[in-house]
Each structure stands twice: as C-alpha cells, then as structure tokens.
N, C-alpha and C positions, 0 to 999 in steps of 0.2 A: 504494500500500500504506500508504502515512505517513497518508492521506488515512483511508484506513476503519478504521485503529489511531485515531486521533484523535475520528473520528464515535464510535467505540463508547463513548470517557470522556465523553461530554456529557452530563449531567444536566438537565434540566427541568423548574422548576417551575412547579404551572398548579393553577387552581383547578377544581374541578369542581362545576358547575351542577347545579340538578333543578329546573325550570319556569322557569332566569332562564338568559338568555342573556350576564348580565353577572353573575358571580359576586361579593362582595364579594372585594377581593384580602386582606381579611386570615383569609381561610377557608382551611380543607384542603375544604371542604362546604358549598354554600350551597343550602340546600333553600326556593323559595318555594310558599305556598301559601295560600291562604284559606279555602278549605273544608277541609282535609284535616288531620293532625296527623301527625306520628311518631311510629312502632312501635317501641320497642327491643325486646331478645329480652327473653321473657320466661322463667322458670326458677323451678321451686319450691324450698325452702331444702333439700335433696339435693344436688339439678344446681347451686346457688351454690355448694355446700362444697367439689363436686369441682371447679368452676372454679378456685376460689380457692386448692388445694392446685397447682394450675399454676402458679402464681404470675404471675398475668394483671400487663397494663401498669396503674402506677397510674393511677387516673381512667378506669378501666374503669364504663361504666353499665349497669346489668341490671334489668328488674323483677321482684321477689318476690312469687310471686302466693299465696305463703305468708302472708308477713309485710304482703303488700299495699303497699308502700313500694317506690320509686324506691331502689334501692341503687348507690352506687358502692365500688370497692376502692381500699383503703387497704391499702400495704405498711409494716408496722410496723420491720420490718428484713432485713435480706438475704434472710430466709429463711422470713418469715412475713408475714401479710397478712389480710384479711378486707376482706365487702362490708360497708357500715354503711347504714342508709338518712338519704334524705337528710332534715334535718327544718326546720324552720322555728322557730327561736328563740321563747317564748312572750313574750321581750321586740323581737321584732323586726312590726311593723304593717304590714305589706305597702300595707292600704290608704293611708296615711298618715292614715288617721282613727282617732283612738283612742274608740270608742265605750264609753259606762262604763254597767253594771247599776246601777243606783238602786232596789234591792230595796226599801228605807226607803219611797218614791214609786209602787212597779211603775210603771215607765220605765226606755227605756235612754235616752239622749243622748250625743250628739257632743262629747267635750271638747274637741276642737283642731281647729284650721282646716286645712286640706289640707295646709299643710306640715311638720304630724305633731308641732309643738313648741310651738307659739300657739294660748293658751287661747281657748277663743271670747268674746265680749263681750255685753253682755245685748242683745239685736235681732239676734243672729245663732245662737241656740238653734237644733237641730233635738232633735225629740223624738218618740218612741212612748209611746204610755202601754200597758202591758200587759195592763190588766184589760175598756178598752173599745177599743183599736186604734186611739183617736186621735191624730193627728198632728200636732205644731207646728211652722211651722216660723217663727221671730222669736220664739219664745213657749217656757217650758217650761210651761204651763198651755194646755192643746189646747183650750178649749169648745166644740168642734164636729170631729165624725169627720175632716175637715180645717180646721184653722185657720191662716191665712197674717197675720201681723202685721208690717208697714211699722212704719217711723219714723214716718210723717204719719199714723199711728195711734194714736189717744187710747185706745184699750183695748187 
C-alpha cells in the first residue's frame, strides 16, 4: 500500500519530440522539420478580444488574421491584458547588413560588413544602381549590367 501511495506522488519530467527522437532537453517541444513550418491558431480581432478577457497565460501566441500580425499576450496587471503583435524594431537589421537608398545616385548599397557595425572599405562596395539594374560588386560605379572589380584591378 506504502508502495502505490508513493508511485502516485512521482512526477516526471520529459520532453516531447515531433520528427526527432532526441528532443532538445531544454524544451517542453521540440518540433523538427525541413519542409514543413508551424501552424498557431489563428483568430480574427473578435475571437483575440474574447480570448484575452480570459485572461490567457502570459506569452500566449495567436495569429490575427485581422490585423495580419503574429500577436502574443501581454498581462498588464492582475486583471487586464491584451494581444500586441509582435514587430520588428525599425532600428533592429535582422540581416546584419545595413543597406542604404542613395536617392542622390539611384542606388542602394551595403554600408557595413556582415557584422552589422563595420563600414565597408572602398574594394569591398556592393551596389545596385536603380535606373539600369546594374550591379557592383568592389565598385560603386557598375559599367556593365555586372561589374566585378578585384584589387589586381587597374579600373
């Protein structure tokens, strides 16, 4: 009897796999996939409001197929809450390249090197020009619909 009073208080904690047979251990969810993506629920800005007067867990995710936006909930205080979608800072570069409009030129160009904070040096320009689609790349002057200029390059 001691024995199955005892089994009943054991708790267990265990990851749970979808295509991997080795989940990461620091998941509740390890979803592998190549081809495929995830589905959250999705709910127009009605079905979010009434969610949201439930007062869902924070970091709930839902999509607004209203507002078009990935929304998560945010509880403001004991007793209030809201989805907000989620955005993307217009100072944050996902790419780590900062491409800059050269209206002045019509061109864009690469200002910084891939680690988002180092300006490029003149022989490592990439460039579009916008009015004929040519491209530089060591050059901000394209002279041909692709132009590739080297160092061991006299023009």
């Amino acid at each position: 009897m001691v024995i199955l009073l005892s089994l009943n208080s054991i708790s267990l904690m265990a990851q749970v796999g979808i295509n991997t047979t080795t989940p990461d251990t620091n998941s509740v969810l390890d979803i592998v996939s190549t081809t495929k993506g995830l589905l959250i629920p999705r709910l127009n800005q009605t079905q979010a409001n009434v969610l949201a007067g439930e007062l869902p867990a924070n970091g709930m995710l839902i999509y607004n197929t209203d507002s078009k936006c990935l929304q998560i909930y945010q509880l403001s205080s004991p007793t209030t809450g809201a989805f907000e979608c989620l955005v993307i800072s217009g100072n944050v570069d996902i790419s780590n390249d900062a491409w800059i409009n050269d209206t002045s030129n019509s061109r864009i160009f690469l200002n910084t090197q891939s680690d988002g904070t180092t300006l490029r040096t003149t022989g490592t320009e990439f460039t579009i020009n916008d009015s004929d689609g040519k491209v530089g790349i060591g050059t901000i002057d394209a002279e041909n619909q692709l132009h590739v200029k080297s160092t061991l390059d006299s023009t």
